[in-house]
C-alpha positions as CSV (number, residue, x, y, z in Angstrom):
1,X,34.3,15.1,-8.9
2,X,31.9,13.0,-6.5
3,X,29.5,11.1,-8.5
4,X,26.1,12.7,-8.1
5,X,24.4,9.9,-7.9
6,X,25.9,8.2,-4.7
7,X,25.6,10.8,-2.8
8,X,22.7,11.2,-0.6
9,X,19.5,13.5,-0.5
10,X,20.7,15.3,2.5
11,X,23.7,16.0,1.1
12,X,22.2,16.5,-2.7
13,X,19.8,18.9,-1.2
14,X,22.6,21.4,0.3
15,X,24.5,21.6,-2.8
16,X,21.7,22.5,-4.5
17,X,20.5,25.3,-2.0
18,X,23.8,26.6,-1.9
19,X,24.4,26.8,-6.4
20,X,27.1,24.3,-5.9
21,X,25.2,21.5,-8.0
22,X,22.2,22.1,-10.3
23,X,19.4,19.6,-10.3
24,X,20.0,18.5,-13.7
25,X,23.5,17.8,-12.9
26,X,21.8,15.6,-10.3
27,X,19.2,14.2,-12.5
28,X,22.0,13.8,-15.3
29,X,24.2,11.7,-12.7
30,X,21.0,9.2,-12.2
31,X,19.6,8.7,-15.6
32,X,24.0,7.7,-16.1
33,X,23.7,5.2,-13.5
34,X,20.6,3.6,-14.6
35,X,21.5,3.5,-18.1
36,X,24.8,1.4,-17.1
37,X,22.9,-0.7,-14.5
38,X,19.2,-1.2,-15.1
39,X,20.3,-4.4,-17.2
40,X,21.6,-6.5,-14.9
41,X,19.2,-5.5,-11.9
42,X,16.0,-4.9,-13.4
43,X,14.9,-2.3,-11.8
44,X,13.4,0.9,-13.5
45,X,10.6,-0.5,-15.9
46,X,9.1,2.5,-17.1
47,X,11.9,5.7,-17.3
48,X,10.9,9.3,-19.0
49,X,14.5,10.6,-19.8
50,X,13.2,13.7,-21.5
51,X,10.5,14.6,-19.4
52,X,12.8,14.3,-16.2
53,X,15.6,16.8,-17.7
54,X,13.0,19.1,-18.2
55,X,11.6,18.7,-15.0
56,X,15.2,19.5,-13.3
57,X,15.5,22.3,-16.1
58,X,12.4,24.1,-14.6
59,X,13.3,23.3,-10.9
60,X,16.6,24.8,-12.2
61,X,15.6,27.7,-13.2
62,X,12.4,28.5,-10.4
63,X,15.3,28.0,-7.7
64,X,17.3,30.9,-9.4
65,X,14.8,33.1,-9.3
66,X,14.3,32.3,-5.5
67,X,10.9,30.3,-5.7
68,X,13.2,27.3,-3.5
69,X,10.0,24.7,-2.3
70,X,12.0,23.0,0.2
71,X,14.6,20.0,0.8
72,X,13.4,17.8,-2.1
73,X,13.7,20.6,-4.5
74,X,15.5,19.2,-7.4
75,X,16.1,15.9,-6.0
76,X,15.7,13.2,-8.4
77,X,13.2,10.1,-7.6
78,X,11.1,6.7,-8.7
79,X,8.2,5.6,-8.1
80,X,7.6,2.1,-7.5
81,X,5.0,1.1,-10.3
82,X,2.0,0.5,-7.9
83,X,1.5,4.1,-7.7
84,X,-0.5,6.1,-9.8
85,X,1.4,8.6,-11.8
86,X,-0.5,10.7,-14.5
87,X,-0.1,10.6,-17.9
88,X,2.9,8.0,-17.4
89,X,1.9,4.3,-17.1
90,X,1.2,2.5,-14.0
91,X,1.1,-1.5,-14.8
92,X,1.0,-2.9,-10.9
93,X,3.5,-5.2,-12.4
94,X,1.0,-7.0,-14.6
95,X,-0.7,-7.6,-17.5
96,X,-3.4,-6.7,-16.5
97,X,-2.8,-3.1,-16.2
98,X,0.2,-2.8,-18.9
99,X,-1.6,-0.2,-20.9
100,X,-3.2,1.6,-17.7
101,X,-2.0,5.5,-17.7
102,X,-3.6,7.4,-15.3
103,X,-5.3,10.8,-15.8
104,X,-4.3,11.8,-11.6
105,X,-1.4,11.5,-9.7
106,X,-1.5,9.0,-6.4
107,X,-2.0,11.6,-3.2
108,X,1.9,10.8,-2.6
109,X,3.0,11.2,-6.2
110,X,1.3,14.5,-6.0
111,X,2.8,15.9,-2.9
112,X,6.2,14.9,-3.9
113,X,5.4,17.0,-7.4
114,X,4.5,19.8,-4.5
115,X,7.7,19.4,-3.0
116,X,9.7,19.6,-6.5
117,X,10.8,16.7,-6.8
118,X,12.3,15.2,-10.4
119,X,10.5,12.4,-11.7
120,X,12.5,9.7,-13.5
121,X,10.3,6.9,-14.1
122,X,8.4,4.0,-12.3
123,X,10.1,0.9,-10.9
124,X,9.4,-3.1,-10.4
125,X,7.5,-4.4,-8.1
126,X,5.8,-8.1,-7.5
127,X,2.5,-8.2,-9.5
128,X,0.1,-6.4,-7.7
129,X,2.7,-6.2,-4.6
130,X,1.8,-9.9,-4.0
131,X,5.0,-11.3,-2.6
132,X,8.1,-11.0,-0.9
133,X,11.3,-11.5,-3.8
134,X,9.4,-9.5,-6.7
135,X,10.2,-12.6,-8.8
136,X,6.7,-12.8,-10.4
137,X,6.3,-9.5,-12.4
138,X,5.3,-9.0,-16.4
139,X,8.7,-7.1,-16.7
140,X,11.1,-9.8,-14.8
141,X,12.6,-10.4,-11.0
142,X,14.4,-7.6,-9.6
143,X,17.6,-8.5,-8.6
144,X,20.0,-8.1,-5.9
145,X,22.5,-5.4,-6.2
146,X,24.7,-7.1,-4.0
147,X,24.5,-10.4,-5.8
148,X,22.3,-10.6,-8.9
149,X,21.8,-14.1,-8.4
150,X,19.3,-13.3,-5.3
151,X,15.7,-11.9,-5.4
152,X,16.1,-8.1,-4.1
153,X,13.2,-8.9,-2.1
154,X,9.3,-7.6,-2.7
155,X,7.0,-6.5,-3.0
156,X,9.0,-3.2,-3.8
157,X,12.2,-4.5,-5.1
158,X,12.7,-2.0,-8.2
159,X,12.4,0.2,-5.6
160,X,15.3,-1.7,-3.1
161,X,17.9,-2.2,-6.1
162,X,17.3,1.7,-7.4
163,X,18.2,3.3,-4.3
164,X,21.0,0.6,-3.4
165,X,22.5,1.3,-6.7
166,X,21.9,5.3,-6.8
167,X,19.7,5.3,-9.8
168,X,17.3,7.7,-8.1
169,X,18.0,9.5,-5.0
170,X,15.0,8.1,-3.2
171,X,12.0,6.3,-4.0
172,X,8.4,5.3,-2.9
173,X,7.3,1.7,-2.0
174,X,4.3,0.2,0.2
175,X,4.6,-2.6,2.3
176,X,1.2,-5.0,3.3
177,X,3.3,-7.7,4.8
178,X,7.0,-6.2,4.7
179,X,7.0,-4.8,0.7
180,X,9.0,-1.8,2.1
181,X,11.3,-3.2,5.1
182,X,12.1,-6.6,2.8
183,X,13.6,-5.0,0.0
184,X,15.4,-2.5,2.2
185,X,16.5,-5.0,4.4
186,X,18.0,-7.3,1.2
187,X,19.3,-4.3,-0.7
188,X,21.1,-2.1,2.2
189,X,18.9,0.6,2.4
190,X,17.1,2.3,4.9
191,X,12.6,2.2,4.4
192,X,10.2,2.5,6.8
193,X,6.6,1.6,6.9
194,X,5.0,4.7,9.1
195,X,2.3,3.9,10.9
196,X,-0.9,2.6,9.3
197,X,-3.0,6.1,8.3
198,X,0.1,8.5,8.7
199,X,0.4,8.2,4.7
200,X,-2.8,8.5,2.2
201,X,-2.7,5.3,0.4
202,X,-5.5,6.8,-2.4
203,X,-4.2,6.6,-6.0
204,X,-2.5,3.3,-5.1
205,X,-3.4,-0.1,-6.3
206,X,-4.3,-2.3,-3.0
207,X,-3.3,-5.5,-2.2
208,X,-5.1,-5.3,1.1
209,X,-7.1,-1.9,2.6
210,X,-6.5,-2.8,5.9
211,X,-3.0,-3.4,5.6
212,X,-1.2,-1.6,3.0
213,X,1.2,1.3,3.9
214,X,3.1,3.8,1.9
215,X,6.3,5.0,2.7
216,X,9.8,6.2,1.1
217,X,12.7,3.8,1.0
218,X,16.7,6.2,0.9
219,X,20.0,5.7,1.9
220,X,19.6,6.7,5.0
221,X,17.6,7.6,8.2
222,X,18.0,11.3,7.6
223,X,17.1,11.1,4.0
224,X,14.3,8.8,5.1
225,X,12.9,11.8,7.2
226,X,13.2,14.2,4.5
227,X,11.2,12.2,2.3
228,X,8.3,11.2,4.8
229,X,7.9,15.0,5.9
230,X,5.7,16.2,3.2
231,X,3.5,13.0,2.5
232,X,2.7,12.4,5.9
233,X,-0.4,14.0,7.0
234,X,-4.5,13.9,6.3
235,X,-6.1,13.5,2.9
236,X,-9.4,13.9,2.5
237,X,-9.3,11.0,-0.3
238,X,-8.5,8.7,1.9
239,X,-10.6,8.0,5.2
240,X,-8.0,5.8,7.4
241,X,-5.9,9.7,7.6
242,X,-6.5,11.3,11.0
243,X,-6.6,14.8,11.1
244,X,-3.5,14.7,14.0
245,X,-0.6,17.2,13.9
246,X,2.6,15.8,11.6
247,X,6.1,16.7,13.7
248,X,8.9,17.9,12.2
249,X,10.5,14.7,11.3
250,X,13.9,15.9,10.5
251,X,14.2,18.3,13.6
252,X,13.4,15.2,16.0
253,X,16.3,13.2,14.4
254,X,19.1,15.5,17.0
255,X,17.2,14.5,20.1
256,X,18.8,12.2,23.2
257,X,18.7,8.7,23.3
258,X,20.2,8.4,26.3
259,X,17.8,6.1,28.8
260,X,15.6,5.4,26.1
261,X,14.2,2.1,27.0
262,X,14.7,-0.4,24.1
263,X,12.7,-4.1,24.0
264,X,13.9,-7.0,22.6
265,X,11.4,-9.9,22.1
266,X,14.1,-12.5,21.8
267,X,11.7,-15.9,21.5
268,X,10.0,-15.0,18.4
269,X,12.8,-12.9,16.6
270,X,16.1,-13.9,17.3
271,X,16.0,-17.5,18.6
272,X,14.9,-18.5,15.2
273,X,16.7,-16.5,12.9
274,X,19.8,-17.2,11.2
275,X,22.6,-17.7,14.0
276,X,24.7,-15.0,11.9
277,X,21.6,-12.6,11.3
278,X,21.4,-12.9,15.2
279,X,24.8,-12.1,16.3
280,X,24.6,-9.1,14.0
281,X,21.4,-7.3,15.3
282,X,22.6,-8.2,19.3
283,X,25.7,-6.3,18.2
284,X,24.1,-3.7,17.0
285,X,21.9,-3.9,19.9
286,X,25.2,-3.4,22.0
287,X,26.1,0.0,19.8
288,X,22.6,1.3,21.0
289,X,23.4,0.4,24.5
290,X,26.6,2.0,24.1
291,X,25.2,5.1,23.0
292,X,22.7,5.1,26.1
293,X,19.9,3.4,25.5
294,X,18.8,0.9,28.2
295,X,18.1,-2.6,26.6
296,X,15.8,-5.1,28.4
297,X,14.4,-8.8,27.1
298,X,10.2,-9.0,26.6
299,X,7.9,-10.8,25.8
300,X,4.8,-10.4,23.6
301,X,2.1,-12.7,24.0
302,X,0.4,-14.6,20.8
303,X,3.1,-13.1,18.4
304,X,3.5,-16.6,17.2
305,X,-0.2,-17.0,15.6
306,X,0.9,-13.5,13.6
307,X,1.3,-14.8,10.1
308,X,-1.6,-17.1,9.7
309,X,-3.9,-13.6,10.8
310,X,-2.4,-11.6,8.5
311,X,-2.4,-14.5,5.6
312,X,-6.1,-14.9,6.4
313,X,-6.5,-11.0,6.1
314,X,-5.0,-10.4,2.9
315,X,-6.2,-13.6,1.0
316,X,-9.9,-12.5,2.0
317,X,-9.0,-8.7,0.9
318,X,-7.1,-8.6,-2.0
319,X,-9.5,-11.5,-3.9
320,X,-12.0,-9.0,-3.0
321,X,-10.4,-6.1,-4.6
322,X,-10.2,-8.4,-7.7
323,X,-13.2,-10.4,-8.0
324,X,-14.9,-9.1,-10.8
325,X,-11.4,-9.2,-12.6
326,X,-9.8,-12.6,-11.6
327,X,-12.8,-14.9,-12.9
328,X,-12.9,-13.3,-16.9
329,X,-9.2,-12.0,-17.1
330,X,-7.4,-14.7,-14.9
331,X,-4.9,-15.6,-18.3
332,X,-3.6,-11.9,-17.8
333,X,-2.1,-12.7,-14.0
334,X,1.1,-14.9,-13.2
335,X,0.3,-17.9,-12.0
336,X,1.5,-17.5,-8.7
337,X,-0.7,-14.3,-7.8
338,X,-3.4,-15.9,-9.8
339,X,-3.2,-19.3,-7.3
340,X,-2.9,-16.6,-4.4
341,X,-6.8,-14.8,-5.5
342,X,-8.2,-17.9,-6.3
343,X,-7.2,-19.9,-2.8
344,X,-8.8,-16.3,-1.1
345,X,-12.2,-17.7,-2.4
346,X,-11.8,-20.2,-0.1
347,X,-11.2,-18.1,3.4
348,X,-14.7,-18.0,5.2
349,X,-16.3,-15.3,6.6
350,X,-15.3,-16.5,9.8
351,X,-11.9,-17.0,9.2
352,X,-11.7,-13.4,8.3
353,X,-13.4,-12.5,11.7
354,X,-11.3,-14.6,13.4
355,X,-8.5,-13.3,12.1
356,X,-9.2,-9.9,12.9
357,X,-10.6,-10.5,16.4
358,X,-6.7,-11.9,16.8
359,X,-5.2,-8.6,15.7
360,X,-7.0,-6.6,18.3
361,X,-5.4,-9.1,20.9
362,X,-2.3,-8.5,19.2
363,X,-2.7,-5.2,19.2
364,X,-3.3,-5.0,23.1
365,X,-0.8,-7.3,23.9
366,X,2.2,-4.7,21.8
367,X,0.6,-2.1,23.9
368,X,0.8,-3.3,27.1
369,X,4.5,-3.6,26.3
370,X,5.0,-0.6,25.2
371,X,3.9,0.4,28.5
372,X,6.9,-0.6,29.6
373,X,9.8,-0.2,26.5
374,X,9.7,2.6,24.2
375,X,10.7,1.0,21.0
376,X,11.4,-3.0,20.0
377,X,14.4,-4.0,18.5
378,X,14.2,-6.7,16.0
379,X,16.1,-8.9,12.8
380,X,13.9,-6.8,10.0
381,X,14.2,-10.7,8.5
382,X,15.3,-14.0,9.5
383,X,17.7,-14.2,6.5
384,X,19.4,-13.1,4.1
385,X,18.6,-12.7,0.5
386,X,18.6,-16.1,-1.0
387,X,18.7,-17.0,-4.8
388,X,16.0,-16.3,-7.3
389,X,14.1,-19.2,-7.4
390,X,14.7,-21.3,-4.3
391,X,11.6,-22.6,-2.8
392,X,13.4,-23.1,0.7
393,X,15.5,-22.2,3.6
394,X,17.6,-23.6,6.4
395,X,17.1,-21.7,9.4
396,X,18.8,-23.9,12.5
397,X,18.3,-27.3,11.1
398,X,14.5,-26.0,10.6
399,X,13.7,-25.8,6.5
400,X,11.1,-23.6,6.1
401,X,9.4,-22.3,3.0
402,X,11.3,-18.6,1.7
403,X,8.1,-16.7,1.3
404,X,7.6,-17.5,4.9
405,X,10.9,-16.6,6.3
406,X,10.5,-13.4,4.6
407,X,7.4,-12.3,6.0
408,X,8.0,-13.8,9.5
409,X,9.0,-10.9,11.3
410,X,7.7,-8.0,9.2
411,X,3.5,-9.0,9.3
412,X,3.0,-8.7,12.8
413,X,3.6,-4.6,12.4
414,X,1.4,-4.9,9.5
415,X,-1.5,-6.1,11.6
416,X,-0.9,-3.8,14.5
417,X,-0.2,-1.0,11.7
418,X,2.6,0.3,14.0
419,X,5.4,2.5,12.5
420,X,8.6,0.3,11.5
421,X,12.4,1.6,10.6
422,X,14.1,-1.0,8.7
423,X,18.3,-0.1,8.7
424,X,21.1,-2.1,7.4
425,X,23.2,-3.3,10.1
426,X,26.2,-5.4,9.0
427,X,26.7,-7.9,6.0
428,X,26.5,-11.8,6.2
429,X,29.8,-14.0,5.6
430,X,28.8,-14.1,2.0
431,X,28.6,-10.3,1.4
432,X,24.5,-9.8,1.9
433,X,23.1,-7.2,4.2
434,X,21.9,-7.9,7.4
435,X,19.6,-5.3,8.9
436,X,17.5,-4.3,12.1
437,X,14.0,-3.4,12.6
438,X,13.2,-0.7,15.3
439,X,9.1,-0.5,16.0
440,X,7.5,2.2,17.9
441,X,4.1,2.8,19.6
442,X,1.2,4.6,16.8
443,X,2.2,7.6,15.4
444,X,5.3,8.0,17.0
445,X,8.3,7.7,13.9
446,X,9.6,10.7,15.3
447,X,11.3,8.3,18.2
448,X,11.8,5.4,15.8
449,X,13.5,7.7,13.4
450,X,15.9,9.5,16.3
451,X,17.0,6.0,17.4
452,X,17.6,5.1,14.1
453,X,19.8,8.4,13.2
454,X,21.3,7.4,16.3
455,X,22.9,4.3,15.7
456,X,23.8,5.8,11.8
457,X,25.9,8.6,13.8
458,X,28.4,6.3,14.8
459,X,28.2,3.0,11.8
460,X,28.7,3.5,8.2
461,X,26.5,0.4,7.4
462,X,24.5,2.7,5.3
463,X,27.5,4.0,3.8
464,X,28.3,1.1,2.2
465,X,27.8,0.4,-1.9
466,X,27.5,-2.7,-4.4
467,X,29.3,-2.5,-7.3
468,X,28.1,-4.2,-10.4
């Protein structure tokens, strides 16, 4: 028989419309995998056994009797641990908040319970989502399910290692700088940040307001769709929703990409990544080409002040958020999100202003090239994942700092809050995913996600497993 757990939601979710498979079968199949895997990856922190049978009992039984929610019925999933979850604790990865249980779901949390999804437990992140290798959590790194020896990449690296691994189905992450499309990008996966306001962010711990996005991190784009469908959409709880019609996410996936008009911003993205990370994405570039889409070179002006905006930005904001925390409790942090909040005391007010005056040029400049392109093509990083630990990279003769690498090519989107797909796209020399970042214009993840499903019609990237 197929093991349960490395198989996908879309798949999952026919058998279990059809009888074939009950969702504690399914559930069963997960809490298996993590229970021979979680110790050498690190990734579920927090796991309610119990609570999630009987959750897939009840699903179980409502689908016999013909009260079927939807898709996600029965389908097991984690939640990274910066969302709120009630009556199951929520730590943020720190000290902190190790004894914080929550008397309401996160918005998210709560319209996945809608949906009927299975619960299994909460998963590592970086303290507070404060980095890009979730090395620096009360609970341990999360490692690399492709080599343990490497970071899985962060902030939302239980998250990364979980789906890689098929100890949940699916599972929820939130990306500031690049805390979805880093993890996915270093585990194999497929995440996308949608665009900034698509997904309510209340019942989430911040890192920055103006930055953070939810979204769902799967195997694939298709399952990637399923999961965004019924979290995307206005909540009154949180004021940067707009009140704009949602699309049927997995219907779009079947449309034409042929003369679909792709950009590539070669200067700032490829011509100083990895020379093997680049020769990957351009073929991959050449499979979208293939499949009909027309690929042009641009150019987007200012793109290269990017990451000292966004550093500015979420230094100011999240020693904001924990000001009246950070000063009496600072022993309770790790020191490397403790040095992060206290250097934010020293960003000036016009700094910040600065820094955001930049991102509506920014903004305008990605818009006037989307005037002419549809979606950009990108490396979702410079890199691959390197080991835990290692302070620096080599990037052509160039050593540059890891935490910097990382984030090079994901913040921009953060700033301009644009939606961003993050697929795997081939594997590096020594056996570490490689994957490509597809942006499109506000609100539009419908197109990202067709191009996306695209490219996964004819690869099995996304196909592929670590073993460990």
């Amino acid at each position: 028989m197929t093991d349960l757990s490395q198989m996908s939601i879309a798949e999952l979710s026919d058998r279990i419309r059809n009888g074939d498979v009950s969702p504690v079968e399914v559930t069963q199949a997960c809490l298996d995998r993590i229970a021979s895997t979680n110790d050498k990856v690190n990734a579920v922190v927090t796991l309610q056994q119990d609570v999630a049978l009987a959750e897939a009992r009840a699903c179980e039984a409502d689908i016999a009797k013909g009260d079927y929610r939807g898709p996600l019925h029965g389908i097991p999933i984690a939640h990274k641990d910066l969302y709120w979850t009630k009556d199951l604790r929520s730590t943020a990865g720190s000290r902190l908040k190790e004894s914080f249980v929550p008397e309401e779901d996160a918005t998210v949390v709560a319209r996945y319970r809608a949906a009927g999804t299975v619960l299994l437990g909460k998963l590592n992140t970086q303290e507070f989502a404060y980095g890009p290798t979730n090395e620096h959590s009360i609970f341990g790194p999360a490692r690399n399910p492709w080599n343990l020896d490497c970071y899985a990449g962060g902030s939302s690296g239980g998250s990364g290692a979980a789906v890689a691994l098929g100890m949940c189905a699916g599972a929820t992450g939130s990306d500031t700088g690049g805390s979805i499309r880093i993890p996915s990008a270093c585990c194999g996966i497929t995440g996308i940040k949608p665009t900034y306001g698509r997904v309510s962010r209340k019942g989430i711990f911040p890192l920055c307001w103006t930055m953070d996005h939810p979204g769902p991190m799967t195997r694939s784009v298709r399952d990637v769709a399923m999961m965004l469908q019924p979290i995307a959409g206005r909540d009154p709880n949180d004021p940067a929703t707009p009140d704009r019609e949602v699309p049927d996410y997995v219907v779009a996936l079947d449309g034409a990409i042929d003369g679909l008009r792709i950009g590539v911003p070669s200067g700032y993205f490829y011509d100083r990544a990895d020379p093997e990370v680049e020769q990957t994405v351009r073929g991959a570039l050449s499979v979208l080409a293939d499949l009909g889409a027309r690929v042009d070179e641009v150019e987007i002006p200012h793109i290269e002040h990017a990451a000292c905006a966004a550093a500015i930005i979420y230094y100011a904001e999240a020693t904001a958020y924990h000001d009246d925390d950070i000063a009496p409790h600072g022993e309770l942090y790790t020191d490397r999100v403790r040095a992060f909040l206290e250097f934010g005391n020293y960003i000036l007010a016009k700094d910040y202003l600065h820094a955001q005056r930049f991102r509506t040029l920014l903004g305008r400049a990605i818009a006037d090239v989307f005037k002419r392109v549809d979606i950009l093509v990108t490396p979702t990083l410079p890199i691959t994942a390197t080991p835990i630990g290692q302070k620096t990279v080599m990037i052509r003769d160039d050593e540059q700092p890891v935490y910097l690498a990382l984030l090079r090519n994901t913040e921009p989107f953060n700033l301009t809050g644009l939606p961003a797909l993050t697929l795997p796209c081939g594997f590096s020399t020594t056996g570490m995913p490689i994957s490509m970042q597809l942006v499109g214009r506000p609100f539009d993840e419908a197109t990202v996600l067709r191009l996306g499903h695209a490219y996964q019609g004819v690869t099995d990237w996304h196909e592929r497993r670590p073993v460990v």
